[in-house]
Each structure stands twice: as C-alpha cells, then as structure tokens.
Residue, then its C-alpha position, 0 to 999 in steps of 0.5 A: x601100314x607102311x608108315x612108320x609107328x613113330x610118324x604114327x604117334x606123332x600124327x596122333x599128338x603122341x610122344x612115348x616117355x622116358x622108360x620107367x623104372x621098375x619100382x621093386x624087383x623085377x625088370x620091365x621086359x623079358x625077351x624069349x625068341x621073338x616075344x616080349x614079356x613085358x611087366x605091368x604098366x602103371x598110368x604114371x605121366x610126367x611123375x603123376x600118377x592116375x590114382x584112385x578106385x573107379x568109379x568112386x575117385x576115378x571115372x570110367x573115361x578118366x580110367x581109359x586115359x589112364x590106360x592109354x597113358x600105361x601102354x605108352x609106357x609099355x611102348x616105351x619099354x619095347x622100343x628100349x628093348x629093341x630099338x624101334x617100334x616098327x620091330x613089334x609084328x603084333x601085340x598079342x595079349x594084353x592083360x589090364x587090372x582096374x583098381x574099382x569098387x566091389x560093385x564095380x562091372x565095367x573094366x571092358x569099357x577101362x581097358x578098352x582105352x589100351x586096347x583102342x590106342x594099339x589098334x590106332x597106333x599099330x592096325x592089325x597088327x594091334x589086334x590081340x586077345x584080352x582079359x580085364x579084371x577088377x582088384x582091390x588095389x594096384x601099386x601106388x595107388x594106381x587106377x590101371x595096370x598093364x602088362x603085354x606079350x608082344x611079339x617082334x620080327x625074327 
C-alpha cells in the first residue's frame, strides 16, 4: 500500500478523534520494542457512547459501527504514541468484548466491524488474529471493548 494511512481514512470518510482519556488507572498504550500494547477501547464519538446489551438495546449492525468507532480510537491512541500511522508494520491481535445477552452467539459478526475497518484502512497489513467474547457488562455501559497488539517499524 503505497498510500499514506492518513490520505487512507480521508478516502474512507474517516477522521480519528481526540485521544481519550483513560477512565481510571491505567495508560492508553504500553511501548515494549516494536509492539504496542494498547488498553481497551470503547465506542465513545464526539462524548457519545454506544450503550447497551446487543440484541436486546443494540443491534448487531449498530454493535459493529460501534467497533468501528472503538478502533478509531484505538488509532488515535497509536499515532499519539508514535507519531504516525504509517509506522504500524501490522496489527497483530486484536481483542473485542461484546456487552450481550446470556442467549446471545454472534460476536464474530460484532467484532468483525473492527476487524473489517483494519483490513480497509491498513491491507495486509490489517490481517491479525482474533478472539470475540461476550460479557455481562463494559464500562459506562458500553456496547463493545477493544484492546490491540500492534506492531510498529524498528
């Protein structure tokens, strides 16, 4: 991809928001070498957050938007740390937790907003392994949760 990430999101109607603040004792994002532990993500948008179980208060759709909105911030996150996106040399986990009910089976299909997004915005580079729960309840109420291992050039 020999475009930049940021010309990326700009063609994709994408803009990455203001860093959010950590909401209690912990820091966004931990640099060890070349990887990049970042802290989970919620789908917070201009102060608004995603709220609410999927299916019951969420749908699935409106849960993968939410995703979508968590890894923007998440980037946002990394191009603070180090200065542009064009530094990530892959995404390598990614971790999604879905606020759902008990009967609730589809968080591959949730999580897969995220997943999607990274392919879109980075190619292959986007590719990363996975793992999709579903819990009880997420901070403020928060329909998703992302957290990611990134790994950025030497």
């Amino acid at each position: 991809m020999s475009e930049s990430i940021e010309s990326r999101l700009s063609e994709l109607g994408l803009s990455l928001p203001e860093v959010p603040a950590p909401l209690a004792a912990y820091v966004n994002c931990v640099r060890t070498g070349d990887l990049l532990f970042l802290s989970g993500g919620l789908p917070i948008d201009g102060g608004r957050a995603v709220t609410g179980k999927v299916p019951v208060d969420v749908t699935v759709e409106e849960a993968a938007e939410a995703a979508r909105i968590a890894i923007l911030n998440r980037l946002a996150v990394i191009k603070a740390e180090v200065g542009s996106l064009d530094k990530v040399a892959r995404i390598v986990t990614l971790n999604g937790f879905v606020s759902s009910a008990p009967d609730f089976y589809d968080h591959p299909k949730v999580i897969n907003g995220a997943s999607e997004l990274l392919l879109e915005i980075f190619g292959d580079k986007g590719r990363h392994s996975r793992t999709a729960l579903g819990v009880s309840a997420l901070p403020l109420n928060c329909a998703v949760e992302i957290n990611l291992v990134v790994e950025i050039e030497a």
